[in-house]
C-alpha positions in Angstrom: 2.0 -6.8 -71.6 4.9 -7.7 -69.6 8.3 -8.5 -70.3 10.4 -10.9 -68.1 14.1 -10.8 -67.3 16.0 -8.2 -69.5 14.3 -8.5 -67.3 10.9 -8.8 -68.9 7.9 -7.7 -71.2 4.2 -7.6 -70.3 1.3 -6.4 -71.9 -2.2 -5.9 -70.1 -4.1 -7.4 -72.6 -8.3 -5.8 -71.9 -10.7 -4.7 -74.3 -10.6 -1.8 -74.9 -7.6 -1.2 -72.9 -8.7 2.1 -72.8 -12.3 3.4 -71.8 -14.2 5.6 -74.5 -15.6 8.7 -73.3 -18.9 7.1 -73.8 -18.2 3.7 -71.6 -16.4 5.4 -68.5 -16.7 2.0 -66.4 -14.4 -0.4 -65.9 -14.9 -4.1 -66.2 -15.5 -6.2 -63.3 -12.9 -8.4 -64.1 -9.4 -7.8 -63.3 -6.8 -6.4 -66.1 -5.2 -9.7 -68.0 -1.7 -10.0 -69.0 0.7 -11.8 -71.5 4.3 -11.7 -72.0 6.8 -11.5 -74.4 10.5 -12.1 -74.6 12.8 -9.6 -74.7 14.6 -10.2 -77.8 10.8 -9.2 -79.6 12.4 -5.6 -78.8 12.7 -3.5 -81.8 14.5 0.0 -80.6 13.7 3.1 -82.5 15.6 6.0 -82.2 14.1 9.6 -81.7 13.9 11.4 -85.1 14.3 8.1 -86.9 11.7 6.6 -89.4 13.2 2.6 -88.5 12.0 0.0 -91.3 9.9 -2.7 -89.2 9.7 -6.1 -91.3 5.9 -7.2 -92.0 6.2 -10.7 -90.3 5.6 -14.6 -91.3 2.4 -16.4 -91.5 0.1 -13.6 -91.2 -2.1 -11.6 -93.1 -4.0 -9.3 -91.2 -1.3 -7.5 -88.8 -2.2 -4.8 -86.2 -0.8 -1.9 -84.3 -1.4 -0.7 -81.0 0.2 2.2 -79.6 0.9 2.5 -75.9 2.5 3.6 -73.1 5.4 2.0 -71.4 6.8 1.7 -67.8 10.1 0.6 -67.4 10.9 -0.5 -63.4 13.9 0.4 -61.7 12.7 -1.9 -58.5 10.5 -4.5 -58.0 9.0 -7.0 -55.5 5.9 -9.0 -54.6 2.4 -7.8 -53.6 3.4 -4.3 -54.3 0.5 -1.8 -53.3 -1.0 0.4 -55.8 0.0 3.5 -53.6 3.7 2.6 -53.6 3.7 1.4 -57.3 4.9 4.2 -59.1 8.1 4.4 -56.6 9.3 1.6 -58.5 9.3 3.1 -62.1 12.5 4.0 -63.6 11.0 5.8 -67.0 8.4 6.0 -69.5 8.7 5.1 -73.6 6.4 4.7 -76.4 5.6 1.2 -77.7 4.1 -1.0 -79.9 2.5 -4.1 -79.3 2.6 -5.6 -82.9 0.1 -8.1 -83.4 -0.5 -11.0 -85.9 -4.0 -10.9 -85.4 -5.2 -13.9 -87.5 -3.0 -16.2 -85.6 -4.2 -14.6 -82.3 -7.9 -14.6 -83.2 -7.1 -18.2 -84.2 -5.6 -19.4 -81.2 -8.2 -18.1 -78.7 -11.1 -19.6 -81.1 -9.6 -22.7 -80.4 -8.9 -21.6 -76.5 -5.2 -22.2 -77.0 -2.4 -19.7 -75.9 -2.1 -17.2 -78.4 1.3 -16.4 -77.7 2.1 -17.1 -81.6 0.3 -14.1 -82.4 1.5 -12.1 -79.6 5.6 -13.1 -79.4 7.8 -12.9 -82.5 11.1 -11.0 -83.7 10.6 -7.2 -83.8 7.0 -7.4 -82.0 7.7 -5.1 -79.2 8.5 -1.6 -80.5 9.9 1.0 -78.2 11.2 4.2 -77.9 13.9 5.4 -75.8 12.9 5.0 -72.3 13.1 8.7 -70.4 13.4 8.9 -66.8 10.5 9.7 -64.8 12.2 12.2 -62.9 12.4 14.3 -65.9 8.9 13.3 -67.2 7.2 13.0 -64.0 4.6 10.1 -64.0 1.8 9.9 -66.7 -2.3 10.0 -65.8 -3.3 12.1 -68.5 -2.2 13.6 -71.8 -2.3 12.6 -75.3 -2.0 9.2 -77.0 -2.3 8.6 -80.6 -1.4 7.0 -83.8 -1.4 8.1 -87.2 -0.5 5.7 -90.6 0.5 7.8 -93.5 -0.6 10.9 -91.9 -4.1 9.3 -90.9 -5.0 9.7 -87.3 -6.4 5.8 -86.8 -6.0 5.8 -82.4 -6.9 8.6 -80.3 -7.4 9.0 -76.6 -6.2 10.6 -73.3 -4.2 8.4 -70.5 -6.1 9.1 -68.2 -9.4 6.9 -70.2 -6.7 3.9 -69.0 -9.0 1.5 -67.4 -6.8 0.0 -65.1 -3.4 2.7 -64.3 -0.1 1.4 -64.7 0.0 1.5 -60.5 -2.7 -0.7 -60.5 -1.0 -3.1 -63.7 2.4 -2.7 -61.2 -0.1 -3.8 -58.1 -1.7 -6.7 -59.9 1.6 -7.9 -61.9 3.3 -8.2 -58.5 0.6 -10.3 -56.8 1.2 -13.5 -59.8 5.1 -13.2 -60.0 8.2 -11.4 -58.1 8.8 -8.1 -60.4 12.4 -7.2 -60.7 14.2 -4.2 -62.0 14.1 -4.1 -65.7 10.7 -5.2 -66.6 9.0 -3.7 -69.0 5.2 -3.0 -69.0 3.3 -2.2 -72.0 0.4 -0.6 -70.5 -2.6 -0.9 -72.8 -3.8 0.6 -76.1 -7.0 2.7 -77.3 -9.6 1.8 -78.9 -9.1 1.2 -83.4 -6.4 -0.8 -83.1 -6.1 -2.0 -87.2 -4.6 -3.6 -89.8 -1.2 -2.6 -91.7 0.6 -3.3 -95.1 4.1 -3.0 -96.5 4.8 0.8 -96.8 2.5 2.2 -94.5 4.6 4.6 -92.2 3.3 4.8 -88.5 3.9 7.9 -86.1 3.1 7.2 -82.4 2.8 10.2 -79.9 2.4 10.2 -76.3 2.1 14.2 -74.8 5.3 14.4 -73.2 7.7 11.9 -74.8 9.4 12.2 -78.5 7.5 10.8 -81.2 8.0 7.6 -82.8 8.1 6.6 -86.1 8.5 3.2 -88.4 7.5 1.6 -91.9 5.8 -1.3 -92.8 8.5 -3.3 -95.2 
Protein backbone atom coordinates (compact mmCIF):
# COMPACT_ATOMS: atom_id res chain seq x y z
CA UNK A 1 0.00 0.00 0.00
CA UNK A 2 1.03 3.39 -0.78
CA UNK A 3 0.20 6.59 0.57
CA UNK A 4 0.26 9.81 -1.53
CA UNK A 5 1.23 13.37 -0.50
CA UNK A 6 1.62 13.71 3.36
CA UNK A 7 2.82 12.72 1.02
CA UNK A 8 1.24 9.39 0.56
CA UNK A 9 0.14 5.77 1.48
CA UNK A 10 0.62 2.53 -0.51
CA UNK A 11 0.05 -0.86 0.14
CA UNK A 12 1.40 -3.80 -2.12
CA UNK A 13 -1.55 -5.62 -2.12
CA UNK A 14 -0.31 -9.81 -3.34
CA UNK A 15 -1.37 -12.95 -2.04
CA UNK A 16 0.26 -13.95 0.21
CA UNK A 17 2.36 -11.01 0.48
CA UNK A 18 4.61 -13.05 2.01
CA UNK A 19 5.94 -16.58 0.68
CA UNK A 20 5.47 -19.62 3.08
CA UNK A 21 8.39 -21.65 3.67
CA UNK A 22 6.66 -24.26 1.64
CA UNK A 23 5.87 -21.96 -1.61
CA UNK A 24 9.46 -20.16 -1.95
CA UNK A 25 8.42 -18.80 -5.59
CA UNK A 26 7.27 -15.81 -6.53
CA UNK A 27 4.49 -15.08 -8.81
CA UNK A 28 4.94 -14.19 -12.32
CA UNK A 29 3.01 -11.31 -12.12
CA UNK A 30 4.28 -8.17 -10.81
CA UNK A 31 3.46 -6.86 -7.02
CA UNK A 32 -0.08 -4.77 -7.18
CA UNK A 33 -0.64 -1.77 -5.25
CA UNK A 34 -3.54 0.44 -3.73
CA UNK A 35 -3.53 3.65 -1.94
CA UNK A 36 -4.86 5.23 0.82
CA UNK A 37 -5.14 8.74 2.11
CA UNK A 38 -3.25 10.01 4.63
CA UNK A 39 -5.77 11.17 7.07
CA UNK A 40 -6.61 6.91 7.41
CA UNK A 41 -3.39 7.35 9.78
CA UNK A 42 -4.00 6.19 13.18
CA UNK A 43 -0.51 6.90 15.27
CA UNK A 44 0.33 4.74 18.18
CA UNK A 45 2.68 5.52 20.58
CA UNK A 46 5.43 3.11 21.86
CA UNK A 47 4.27 1.53 25.18
CA UNK A 48 0.72 2.56 24.49
CA UNK A 49 -2.27 0.14 24.15
CA UNK A 50 -4.33 3.01 21.64
CA UNK A 51 -8.25 2.13 21.37
CA UNK A 52 -8.85 1.58 17.52
CA UNK A 53 -12.74 2.05 16.75
CA UNK A 54 -14.26 -1.23 14.94
CA UNK A 55 -15.61 0.65 11.75
CA UNK A 56 -19.05 1.17 9.82
CA UNK A 57 -20.68 -1.14 7.51
CA UNK A 58 -18.71 -4.13 8.08
CA UNK A 59 -18.84 -7.23 9.73
CA UNK A 60 -15.95 -9.28 9.13
CA UNK A 61 -12.83 -6.86 9.68
CA UNK A 62 -9.17 -8.00 9.30
CA UNK A 63 -5.66 -7.25 10.44
CA UNK A 64 -2.48 -7.40 8.67
CA UNK A 65 0.61 -6.60 10.17
CA UNK A 66 3.49 -5.20 8.19
CA UNK A 67 6.41 -3.46 7.62
CA UNK A 68 6.66 0.20 6.67
CA UNK A 69 9.11 2.38 4.67
CA UNK A 70 8.82 5.89 5.02
CA UNK A 71 10.95 7.87 2.05
CA UNK A 72 12.99 10.77 2.65
CA UNK A 73 13.55 11.15 -1.46
CA UNK A 74 11.89 10.17 -4.25
CA UNK A 75 11.78 10.28 -8.13
CA UNK A 76 10.72 8.30 -11.20
CA UNK A 77 12.03 4.95 -12.57
CA UNK A 78 14.15 4.46 -9.52
CA UNK A 79 16.35 1.27 -9.83
CA UNK A 80 15.99 -1.45 -7.39
CA UNK A 81 19.79 -1.04 -6.45
CA UNK A 82 19.49 2.64 -5.58
CA UNK A 83 15.97 2.19 -3.80
CA UNK A 84 16.84 1.91 -0.39
CA UNK A 85 18.96 5.34 -0.60
CA UNK A 86 15.79 6.94 -0.63
CA UNK A 87 14.26 5.52 2.67
CA UNK A 88 14.15 7.78 5.54
CA UNK A 89 12.84 4.99 8.38
CA UNK A 90 11.03 1.99 9.08
CA UNK A 91 7.63 1.64 11.44
CA UNK A 92 5.12 -1.03 12.16
CA UNK A 93 1.67 -0.89 10.44
CA UNK A 94 -1.47 -2.01 10.00
CA UNK A 95 -3.43 -2.32 6.99
CA UNK A 96 -7.01 -2.59 8.47
CA UNK A 97 -9.32 -4.13 6.27
CA UNK A 98 -13.14 -4.28 5.90
CA UNK A 99 -13.05 -7.45 4.26
CA UNK A 100 -16.77 -7.94 3.31
CA UNK A 101 -16.82 -4.81 1.48
CA UNK A 102 -13.45 -5.56 -0.24
CA UNK A 103 -14.40 -9.20 -1.16
CA UNK A 104 -17.60 -7.46 -2.34
CA UNK A 105 -16.21 -4.99 -4.55
CA UNK A 106 -13.74 -7.22 -6.43
CA UNK A 107 -16.70 -9.96 -6.90
CA UNK A 108 -18.27 -7.33 -8.78
CA UNK A 109 -14.72 -6.20 -10.35
CA UNK A 110 -15.19 -2.70 -8.90
CA UNK A 111 -12.46 -0.71 -6.97
CA UNK A 112 -12.41 -1.87 -3.65
CA UNK A 113 -11.10 1.12 -2.18
CA UNK A 114 -14.25 1.20 0.27
CA UNK A 115 -12.85 -1.65 1.96
CA UNK A 116 -9.34 -0.58 1.82
CA UNK A 117 -9.58 3.49 2.69
CA UNK A 118 -11.45 4.69 5.78
CA UNK A 119 -10.71 6.83 9.16
CA UNK A 120 -8.14 5.07 11.32
CA UNK A 121 -7.30 2.23 8.55
CA UNK A 122 -3.69 2.78 8.40
CA UNK A 123 -2.03 2.04 11.81
CA UNK A 124 1.54 2.99 12.50
CA UNK A 125 4.11 3.17 14.80
CA UNK A 126 6.65 5.76 15.19
CA UNK A 127 8.73 5.76 12.21
CA UNK A 128 12.74 5.15 13.27
CA UNK A 129 15.43 6.23 11.17
CA UNK A 130 17.17 3.73 9.12
CA UNK A 131 20.35 4.99 10.10
CA UNK A 132 19.76 3.68 13.52
CA UNK A 133 17.87 0.49 12.35
CA UNK A 134 19.83 -0.18 9.30
CA UNK A 135 17.53 -1.54 6.41
CA UNK A 136 15.22 -4.63 7.04
CA UNK A 137 15.66 -8.18 4.82
CA UNK A 138 15.19 -10.45 7.53
CA UNK A 139 13.95 -10.78 11.09
CA UNK A 140 10.78 -11.37 12.75
CA UNK A 141 7.22 -10.33 11.91
CA UNK A 142 4.24 -11.28 13.88
CA UNK A 143 0.97 -10.68 15.32
CA UNK A 144 -0.71 -11.79 18.34
CA UNK A 145 -4.63 -11.04 19.46
CA UNK A 146 -5.15 -11.50 23.11
CA UNK A 147 -1.95 -13.19 23.52
CA UNK A 148 -2.62 -15.60 20.46
CA UNK A 149 0.06 -15.66 17.94
CA UNK A 150 -2.41 -15.50 14.63
CA UNK A 151 0.72 -14.13 11.82
CA UNK A 152 4.11 -15.39 11.76
CA UNK A 153 6.97 -15.11 9.33
CA UNK A 154 10.55 -13.77 8.62
CA UNK A 155 11.11 -10.54 6.18
CA UNK A 156 13.06 -11.99 4.29
CA UNK A 157 9.78 -14.74 2.97
CA UNK A 158 8.78 -10.94 1.39
CA UNK A 159 8.05 -11.88 -2.11
CA UNK A 160 8.75 -8.84 -3.73
CA UNK A 161 11.51 -6.46 -1.22
CA UNK A 162 10.58 -3.03 -0.37
CA UNK A 163 13.57 -2.02 -3.16
CA UNK A 164 11.81 -3.79 -5.53
CA UNK A 165 7.97 -2.10 -4.26
CA UNK A 166 10.28 1.37 -4.30
CA UNK A 167 11.48 0.23 -8.05
CA UNK A 168 7.99 -0.70 -9.31
CA UNK A 169 6.03 2.25 -7.41
CA UNK A 170 8.37 4.76 -9.13
CA UNK A 171 7.86 3.41 -12.73
CA UNK A 172 3.59 4.28 -12.41
CA UNK A 173 3.97 7.71 -10.53
CA UNK A 174 6.78 10.33 -9.48
CA UNK A 175 7.56 9.23 -5.59
CA UNK A 176 8.20 12.11 -3.39
CA UNK A 177 9.63 12.53 0.09
CA UNK A 178 7.00 11.49 2.56
CA UNK A 179 5.41 8.49 1.13
CA UNK A 180 4.56 5.91 2.95
CA UNK A 181 4.81 2.23 1.93
CA UNK A 182 3.08 -0.50 3.65
CA UNK A 183 5.09 -3.30 2.40
CA UNK A 184 2.99 -6.50 2.62
CA UNK A 185 1.64 -8.82 5.24
CA UNK A 186 2.08 -12.75 6.10
CA UNK A 187 0.04 -15.23 5.52
CA UNK A 188 -3.46 -15.64 8.31
CA UNK A 189 -4.49 -12.40 8.00
CA UNK A 190 -8.13 -12.68 10.13
CA UNK A 191 -10.96 -11.43 11.50
CA UNK A 192 -11.37 -9.08 14.73
CA UNK A 193 -14.07 -8.08 17.31
CA UNK A 194 -14.63 -5.27 19.81
CA UNK A 195 -12.11 -6.06 22.72
CA UNK A 196 -9.69 -8.04 21.17
CA UNK A 197 -6.18 -6.40 21.95
CA UNK A 198 -3.59 -6.80 19.04
CA UNK A 199 0.35 -6.69 19.61
CA UNK A 200 2.38 -6.25 16.38
CA UNK A 201 6.26 -6.96 16.44
CA UNK A 202 8.76 -6.51 13.81
CA UNK A 203 12.69 -7.77 15.23
CA UNK A 204 14.15 -4.52 15.64
CA UNK A 205 11.45 -1.91 16.04
CA UNK A 206 9.18 -1.28 19.44
CA UNK A 207 6.11 -3.25 19.59
CA UNK A 208 2.82 -2.08 18.88
CA UNK A 209 -0.25 -2.44 20.51
CA UNK A 210 -4.18 -1.46 20.07
CA UNK A 211 -7.81 -2.63 21.04
CA UNK A 212 -10.73 -3.40 19.13
CA UNK A 213 -13.61 -0.91 20.58
Amino acid sequence: MCFRSAASIASGAITPRMRSNAAPTRPAKPPFFFQKPTDAIQNVAIGAVADHPYPSLTKNYHHEVELVAALKSGGTNIPAEKALDHVYGYALGLDMTRRDLQNGMASEKKPWEIGKSFDHAAVIGPIHPATKTGHFTKGAISLAINGTVKQSSDLQNMIWSVAEQIAKLSEAFELRAGDIIYSGTPENVGPVVKGDVLLCKVEGLPDMSIRIT
